[in-house]
C-alpha positions in Angstrom: 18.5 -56.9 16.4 20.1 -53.7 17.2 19.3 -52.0 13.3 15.5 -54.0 14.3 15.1 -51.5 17.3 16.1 -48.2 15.4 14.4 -48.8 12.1 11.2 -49.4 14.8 12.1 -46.6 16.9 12.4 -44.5 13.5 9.3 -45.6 11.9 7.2 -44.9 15.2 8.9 -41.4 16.2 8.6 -40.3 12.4 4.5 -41.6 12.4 4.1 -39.7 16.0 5.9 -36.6 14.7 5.0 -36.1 11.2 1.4 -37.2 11.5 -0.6 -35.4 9.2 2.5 -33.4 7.3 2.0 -35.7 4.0 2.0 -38.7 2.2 5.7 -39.2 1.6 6.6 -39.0 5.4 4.1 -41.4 6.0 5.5 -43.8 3.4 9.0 -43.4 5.0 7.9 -44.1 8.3 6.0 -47.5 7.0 9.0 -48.3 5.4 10.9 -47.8 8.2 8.5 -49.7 10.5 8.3 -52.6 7.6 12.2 -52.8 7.6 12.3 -53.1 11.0 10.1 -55.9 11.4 12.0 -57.9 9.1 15.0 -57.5 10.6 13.4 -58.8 14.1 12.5 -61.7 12.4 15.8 -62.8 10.7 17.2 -61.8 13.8 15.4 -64.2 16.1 15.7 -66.7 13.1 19.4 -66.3 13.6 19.6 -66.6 17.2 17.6 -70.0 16.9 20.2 -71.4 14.4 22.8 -70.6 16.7 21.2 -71.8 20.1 20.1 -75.4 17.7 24.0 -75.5 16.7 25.3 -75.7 20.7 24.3 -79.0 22.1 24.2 -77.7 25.8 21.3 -75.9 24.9 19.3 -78.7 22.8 20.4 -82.1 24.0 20.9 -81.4 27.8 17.3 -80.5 28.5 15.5 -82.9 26.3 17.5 -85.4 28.5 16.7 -84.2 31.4 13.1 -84.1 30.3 13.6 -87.6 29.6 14.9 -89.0 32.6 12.0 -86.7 34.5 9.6 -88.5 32.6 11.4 -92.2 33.5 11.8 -91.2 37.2 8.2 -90.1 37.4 
């Protein structure tokens, strides 16, 4: 997540700054924004897998949404 924030940082500053100075910046700064994105997304994709893997956060609330329902 942390590489996620400067590739995006990057690719935004370097769009802002080199606006208008030529194809090839503009490329890099896609590529950085591209990269970026991708590694948000495998980043939370991550984080889910390891929230799913620790019970206290999957199987404790669904239970307690269960006995909310039977109480109610």
């Amino acid at each position: 997540m942390r590489a996620a924030r400067v590739l995006t940082l990057a690719g935004g500053e370097g769009a802002a700054l080199l606006a208008g100075r030529g194809r090839s910046a503009a490329v890099a700064s896609g590529l950085a924004l591209l990269a970026g994105s991708a590694c948000t997304r495998f980043g939370v994709f991550a984080a889910g897998i390891a929230s799913a893997q620790d019970p206290k956060y999957v199987v404790v609330p669904q239970r307690a949404r269960l006995d909310a329902r039977e109480v109610g």
